[in-house]
C-alpha positions as CSV (number, residue, x, y, z in Angstrom):
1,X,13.0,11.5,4.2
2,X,10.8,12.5,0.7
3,X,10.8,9.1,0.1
4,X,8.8,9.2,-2.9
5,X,10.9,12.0,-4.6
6,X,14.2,10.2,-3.8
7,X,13.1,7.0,-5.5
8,X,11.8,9.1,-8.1
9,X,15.2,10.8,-8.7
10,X,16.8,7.3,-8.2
11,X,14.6,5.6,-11.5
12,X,15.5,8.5,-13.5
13,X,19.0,7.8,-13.3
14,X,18.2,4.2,-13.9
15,X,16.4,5.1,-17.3
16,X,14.7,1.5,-17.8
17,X,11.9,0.9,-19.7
18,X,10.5,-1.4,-22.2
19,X,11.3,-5.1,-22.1
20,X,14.5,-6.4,-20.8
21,X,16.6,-8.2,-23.1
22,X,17.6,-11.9,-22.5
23,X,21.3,-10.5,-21.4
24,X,20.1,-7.8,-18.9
25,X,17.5,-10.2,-17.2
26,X,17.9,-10.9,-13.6
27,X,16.5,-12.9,-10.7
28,X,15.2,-11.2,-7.6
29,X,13.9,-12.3,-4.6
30,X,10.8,-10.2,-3.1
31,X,10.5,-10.0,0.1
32,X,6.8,-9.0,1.1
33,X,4.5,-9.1,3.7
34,X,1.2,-11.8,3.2
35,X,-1.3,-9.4,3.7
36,X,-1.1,-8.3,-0.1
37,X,-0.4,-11.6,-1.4
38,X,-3.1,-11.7,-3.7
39,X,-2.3,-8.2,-4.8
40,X,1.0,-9.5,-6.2
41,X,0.3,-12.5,-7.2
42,X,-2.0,-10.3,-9.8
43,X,1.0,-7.6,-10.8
44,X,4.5,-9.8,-10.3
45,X,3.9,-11.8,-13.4
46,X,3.3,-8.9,-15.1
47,X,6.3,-7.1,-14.3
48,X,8.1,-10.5,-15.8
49,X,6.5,-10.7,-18.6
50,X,7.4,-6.7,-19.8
51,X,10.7,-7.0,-17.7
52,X,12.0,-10.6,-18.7
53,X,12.8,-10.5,-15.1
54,X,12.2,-13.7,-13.0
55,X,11.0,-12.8,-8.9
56,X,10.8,-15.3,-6.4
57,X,8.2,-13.8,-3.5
58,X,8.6,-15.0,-0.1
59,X,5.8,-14.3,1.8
60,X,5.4,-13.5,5.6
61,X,4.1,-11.9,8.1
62,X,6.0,-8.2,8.1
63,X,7.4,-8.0,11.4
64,X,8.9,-11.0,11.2
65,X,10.4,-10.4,7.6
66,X,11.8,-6.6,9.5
67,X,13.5,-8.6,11.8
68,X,15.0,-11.1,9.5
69,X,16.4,-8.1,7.0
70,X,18.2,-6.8,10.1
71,X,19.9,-10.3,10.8
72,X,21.0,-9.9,7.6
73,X,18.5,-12.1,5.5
74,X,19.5,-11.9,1.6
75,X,16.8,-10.2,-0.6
76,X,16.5,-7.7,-3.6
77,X,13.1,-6.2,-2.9
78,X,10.9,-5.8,0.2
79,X,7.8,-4.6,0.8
80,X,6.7,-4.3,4.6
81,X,4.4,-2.8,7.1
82,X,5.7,0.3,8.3
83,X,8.0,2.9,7.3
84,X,11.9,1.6,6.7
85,X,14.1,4.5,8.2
86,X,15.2,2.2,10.3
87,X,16.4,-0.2,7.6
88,X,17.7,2.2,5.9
89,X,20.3,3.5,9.4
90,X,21.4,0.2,9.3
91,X,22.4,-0.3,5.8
92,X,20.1,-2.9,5.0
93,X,17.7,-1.1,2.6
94,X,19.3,1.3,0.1
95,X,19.1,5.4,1.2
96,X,17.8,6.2,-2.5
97,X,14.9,3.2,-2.6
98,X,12.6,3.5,0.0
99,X,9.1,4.5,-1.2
100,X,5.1,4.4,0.3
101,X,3.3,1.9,-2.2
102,X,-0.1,2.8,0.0
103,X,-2.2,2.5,2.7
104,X,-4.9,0.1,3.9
105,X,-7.1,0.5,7.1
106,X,-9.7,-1.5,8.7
107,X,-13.7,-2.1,8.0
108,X,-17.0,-4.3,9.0
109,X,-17.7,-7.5,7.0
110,X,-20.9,-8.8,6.5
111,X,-22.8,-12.1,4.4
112,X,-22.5,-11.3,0.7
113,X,-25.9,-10.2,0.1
114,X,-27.3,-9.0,3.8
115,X,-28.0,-5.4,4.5
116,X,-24.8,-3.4,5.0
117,X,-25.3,-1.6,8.3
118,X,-24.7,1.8,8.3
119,X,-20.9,2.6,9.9
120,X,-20.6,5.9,8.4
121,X,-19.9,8.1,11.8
122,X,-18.9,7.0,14.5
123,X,-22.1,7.0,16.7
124,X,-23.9,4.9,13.7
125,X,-21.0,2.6,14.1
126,X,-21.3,2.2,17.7
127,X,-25.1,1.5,17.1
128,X,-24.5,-1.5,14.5
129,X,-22.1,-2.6,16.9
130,X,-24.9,-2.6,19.7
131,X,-27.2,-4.1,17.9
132,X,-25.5,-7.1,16.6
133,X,-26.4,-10.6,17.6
134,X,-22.5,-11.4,16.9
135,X,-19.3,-10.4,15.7
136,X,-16.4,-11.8,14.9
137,X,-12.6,-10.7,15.1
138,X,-8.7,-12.0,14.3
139,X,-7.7,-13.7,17.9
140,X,-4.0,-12.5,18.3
141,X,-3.8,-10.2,15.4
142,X,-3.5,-6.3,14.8
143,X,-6.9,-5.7,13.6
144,X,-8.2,-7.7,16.6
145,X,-6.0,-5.8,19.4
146,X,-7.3,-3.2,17.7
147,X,-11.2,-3.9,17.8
148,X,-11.2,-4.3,21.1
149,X,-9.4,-1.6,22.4
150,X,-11.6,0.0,19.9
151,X,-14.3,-1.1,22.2
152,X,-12.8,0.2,25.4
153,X,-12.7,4.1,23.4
154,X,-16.5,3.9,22.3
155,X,-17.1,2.6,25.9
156,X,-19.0,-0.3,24.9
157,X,-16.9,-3.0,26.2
158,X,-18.6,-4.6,28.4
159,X,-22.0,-4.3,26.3
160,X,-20.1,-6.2,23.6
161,X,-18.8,-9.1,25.6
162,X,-21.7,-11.2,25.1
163,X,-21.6,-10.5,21.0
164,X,-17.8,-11.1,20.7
165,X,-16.6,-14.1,18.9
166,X,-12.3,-13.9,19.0
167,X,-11.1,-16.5,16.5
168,X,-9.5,-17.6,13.2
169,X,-10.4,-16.9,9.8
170,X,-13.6,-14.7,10.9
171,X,-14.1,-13.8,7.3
172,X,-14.9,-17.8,6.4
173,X,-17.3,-17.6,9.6
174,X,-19.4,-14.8,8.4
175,X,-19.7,-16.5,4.6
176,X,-20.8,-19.8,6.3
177,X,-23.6,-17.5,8.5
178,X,-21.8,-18.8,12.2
179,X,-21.3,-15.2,13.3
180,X,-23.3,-11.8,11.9
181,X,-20.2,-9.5,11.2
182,X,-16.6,-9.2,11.9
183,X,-14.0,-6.0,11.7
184,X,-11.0,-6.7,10.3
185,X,-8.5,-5.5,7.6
186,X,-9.7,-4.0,4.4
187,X,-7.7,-6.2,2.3
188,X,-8.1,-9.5,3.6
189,X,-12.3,-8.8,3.6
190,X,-12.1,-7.8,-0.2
191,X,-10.3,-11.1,-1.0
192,X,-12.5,-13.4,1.3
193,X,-15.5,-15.1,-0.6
194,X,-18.7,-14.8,0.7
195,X,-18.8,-11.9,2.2
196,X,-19.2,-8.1,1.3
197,X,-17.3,-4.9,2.9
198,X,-20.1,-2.9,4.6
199,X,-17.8,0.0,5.1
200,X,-14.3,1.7,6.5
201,X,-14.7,2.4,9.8
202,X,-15.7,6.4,10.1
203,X,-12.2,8.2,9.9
204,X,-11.8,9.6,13.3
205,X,-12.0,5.8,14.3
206,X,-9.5,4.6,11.5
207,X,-6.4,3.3,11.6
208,X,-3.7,2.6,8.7
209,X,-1.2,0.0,7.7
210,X,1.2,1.5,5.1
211,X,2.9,-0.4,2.9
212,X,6.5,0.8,2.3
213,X,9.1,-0.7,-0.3
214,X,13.0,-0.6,-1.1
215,X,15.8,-2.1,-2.4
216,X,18.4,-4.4,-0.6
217,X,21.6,-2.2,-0.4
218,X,23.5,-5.2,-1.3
219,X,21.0,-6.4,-4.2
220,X,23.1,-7.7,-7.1
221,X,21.2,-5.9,-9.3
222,X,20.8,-2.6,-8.7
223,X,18.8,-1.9,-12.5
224,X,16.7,-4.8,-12.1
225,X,15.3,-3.8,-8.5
226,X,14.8,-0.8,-8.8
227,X,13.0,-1.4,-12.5
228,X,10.7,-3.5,-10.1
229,X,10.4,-1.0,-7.4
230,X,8.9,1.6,-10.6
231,X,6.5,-1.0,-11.5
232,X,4.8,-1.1,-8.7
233,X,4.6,2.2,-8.5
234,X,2.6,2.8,-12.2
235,X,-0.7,3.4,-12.4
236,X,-1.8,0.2,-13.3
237,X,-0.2,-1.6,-10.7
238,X,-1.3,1.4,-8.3
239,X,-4.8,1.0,-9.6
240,X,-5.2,-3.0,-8.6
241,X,-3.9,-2.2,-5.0
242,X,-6.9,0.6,-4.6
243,X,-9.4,-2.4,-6.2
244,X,-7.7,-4.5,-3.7
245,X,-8.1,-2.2,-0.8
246,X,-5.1,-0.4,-0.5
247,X,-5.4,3.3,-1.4
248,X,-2.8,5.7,-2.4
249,X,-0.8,8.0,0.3
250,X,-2.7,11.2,0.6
């Protein structure tokens, strides 16, 4: 599926712009996954304010909000992790909607103002890794599962065992100075305070969440969702989610 060229087509036809009039305004209800949460909270008000549109977000983690959709939860606009074919086959997400908003991968963390180690290949990356007193990752999360069968690739697992702190909120733990680094998602280290991104992990290492978004086939209104769906692909709105840490498709 071109998904990007069908939703394209689809907002031609639409042929909205400028503000919407009091008549023409809508309410929608965004479904979207947390992990951009401040990302929208910066653009949705926005998009009401030139729209006259009013969007309620409901916030989640995305495989849950997937699995709700298919039960047939009620929403005009979603934005998940993970393509949407699937959504899509089973009527839930409109055929002519579906597009990538971006992509986000993963990177080390360390203390806002400490040296940034040096993870630009993958043998320097190994290295800073070795040579950590400590570092942190997301017990029970993807970018933890990750990291440590991260570990087992390099073949430094059990060399790292004795540096590994698993827990919650790992970012908070580097600011306060409990643990040296952590590896974790791009997005959620450029909203943390106190810290700083040392670098995306060397790309034959990297991995990628991609943010995909469409329009409830049963939205009742088809104008106003789709309106939405062309905001947020506008080069402003693309430019916060790069600032944010969530570049464009290649």
């Amino acid at each position: 599926m071109k998904l990007v060229a069908i939703l394209a087509s689809a907002l031609a036809v639409t042929g909205v712009c400028g503000p919407a009039s009091p008549v023409t305004a809508a309410e929608l209800t965004l479904l979207a996954s947390n992990a951009i949460n401040v990302i929208l909270d910066e653009v949705i008000p926005q998009f009401e304010r030139e729209r006259g549109h009013k969007v309620t977000m409901r916030l989640g983690v995305a495989s849950a909000l997937r699995r709700e959709i298919e039960d047939g939860a009620t929403f005009d606009v979603a934005i998940l992790v993970g393509n949407v074919d699937g959504l899509v086959k089973q009527g839930r997400i409109a055929a002519d909607t579906p597009a990538a908003l971006g992509r986000s991968g993963y990177g080390l963390a360390v203390r806002a103002g400490a040296p940034k180690p040096d993870v630009g290949t993958t043998e320097a990356f190994k290295r800073t890794l070795l040579d950590a007193k400590s570092i942190g990752y997301t017990e029970g999360g993807g970018s933890g599962a990750y990291f440590v069968r991260l570990l087992d690739r390099l073949g430094i697992a059990e060399a790292m065992k004795p540096k590994l702190r698993p827990g919650v909120n790992m970012q908070g733990a580097v600011a306060r100075g409990e643990i040296e680094m952590t590896v974790n998602g791009i997005v959620p280290i450029l909203r943390a305070p106190g810290i700083q991104l040392a670098g995306p992990l060397p790309a034959e290492l990297q991995s990628y969440s991609t943010f995909f978004a469409g329009a409830s086939s049963v939205t009742n209104d088809k104008n106003a969702a789709t309106a939405l769906l062309r905001f947020l692909l506008t080069p402003h709105v693309i430019a916060v989610f790069k600032q944010r840490g969530v570049e464009p498709m290649p």
